[in-house]
N, C-alpha and C positions, 0 to 999 in steps of 0.2 A: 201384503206387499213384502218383499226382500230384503232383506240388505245387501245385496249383492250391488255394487257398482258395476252400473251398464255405460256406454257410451255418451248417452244424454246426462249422467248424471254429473260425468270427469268435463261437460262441457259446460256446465252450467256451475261450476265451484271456481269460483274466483281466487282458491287461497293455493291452486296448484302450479307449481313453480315448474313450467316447461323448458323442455332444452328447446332448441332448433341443431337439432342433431346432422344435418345434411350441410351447417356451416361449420360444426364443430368438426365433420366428419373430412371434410376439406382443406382445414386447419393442419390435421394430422397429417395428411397427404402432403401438405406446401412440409411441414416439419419432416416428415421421409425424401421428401426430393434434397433440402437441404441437408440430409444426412449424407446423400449419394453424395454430394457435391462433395465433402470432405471427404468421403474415399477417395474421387478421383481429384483432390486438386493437388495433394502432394507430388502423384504422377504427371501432372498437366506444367505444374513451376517448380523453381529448382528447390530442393529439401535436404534435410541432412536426414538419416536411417530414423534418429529417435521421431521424427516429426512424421515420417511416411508411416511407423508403426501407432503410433499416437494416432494421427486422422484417420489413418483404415479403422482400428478398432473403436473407437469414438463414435466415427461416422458408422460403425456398420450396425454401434449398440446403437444407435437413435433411430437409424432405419428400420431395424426391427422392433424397438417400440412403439414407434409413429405405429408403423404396421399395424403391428396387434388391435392399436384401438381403431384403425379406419376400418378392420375386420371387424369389430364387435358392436362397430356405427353401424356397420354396411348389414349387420343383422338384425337391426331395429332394437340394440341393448345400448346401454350405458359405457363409455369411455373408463376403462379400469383408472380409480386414481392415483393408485400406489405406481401402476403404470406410467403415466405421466408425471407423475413425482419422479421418477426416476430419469425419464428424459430431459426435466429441468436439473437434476443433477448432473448428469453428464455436458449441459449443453453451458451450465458454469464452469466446467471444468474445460470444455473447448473454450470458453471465454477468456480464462488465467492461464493456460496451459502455455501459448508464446511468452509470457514470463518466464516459466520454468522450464521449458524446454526451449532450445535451441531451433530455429522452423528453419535457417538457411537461406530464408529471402524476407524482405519485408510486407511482399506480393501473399505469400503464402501466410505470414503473422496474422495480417491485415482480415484477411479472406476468414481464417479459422474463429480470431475471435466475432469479428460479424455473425458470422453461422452461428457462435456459440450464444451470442446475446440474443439470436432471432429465435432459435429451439429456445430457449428456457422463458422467451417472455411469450412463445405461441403455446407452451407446452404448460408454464404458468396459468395460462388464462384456461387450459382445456381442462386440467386438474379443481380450478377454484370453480368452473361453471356446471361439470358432474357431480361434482361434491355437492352444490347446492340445489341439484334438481331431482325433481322424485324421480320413482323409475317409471317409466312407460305404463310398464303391464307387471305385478308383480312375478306373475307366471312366468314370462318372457321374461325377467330377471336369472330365475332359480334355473331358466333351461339351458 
């Protein structure tokens, strides 16, 4: 007999710590939708220059993180977590950023930091739940 782990064997070990990658992976998704939204919401209510440059790049760096890892779900791998580390940094910085920055309406404050606390605690939770699950397939890891 082998040692090679087959399917029966990864079904029968009780100590393997699975994701559900297809909630994780939708997760990301809800977190890139609300990154668009801070692009477009400077242009949608009224803003001052620093606040429309602030949400487009903000929003546009989470939509492409989000991205990345609904691509790397959507291939049956693992949520990069340095990845999502990083969207939870950004998405605190949407969260204090109407402190320091001037946003020009309160509509537009209001809206930034919301989005910013919603990425970092979606983005939070996709970070601590990759970290802690093995990988799939090790092969399907390295590919």
């Amino acid at each position: 007999m082998s040692n090679t782990n087959t399917d029966t064997d990864r079904e029968t070990r009780t100590d393997y710590n699975s994701l559900n990658t297809d909630a994780i992976q939708w997760l990301s998704a809800l977190v890139a939708l609300i990154g668009l939204y801070l692009v477009a919401s400077p242009f949608i209510l009224e803003s001052t220059d620093a606040a429309i440059w602030n949400d487009t790049l903000v929003g546009t760096a989470i939509f492409l993180t989000a991205g990345y890892n609904f691509v790397r779900l959507s291939r049956d791998r693992l949520a990069s977590v340095g990845v999502a580390s990083l969207a939870v940094l950004l998405g605190l910085w949407a969260l204090i950023s109407p402190a320091v920055i001037e946003m020009g309406s309160s509509e537009l404050a209001t809206g930034t930091a919301i989005s910013g606390a919603a990425v970092a605690l979606i983005s939070a939770y996709n970070a601590y739940a990759n970290n802690k699950a093995d990988t799939p397939e090790q092969t399907r890891a390295r590919a």
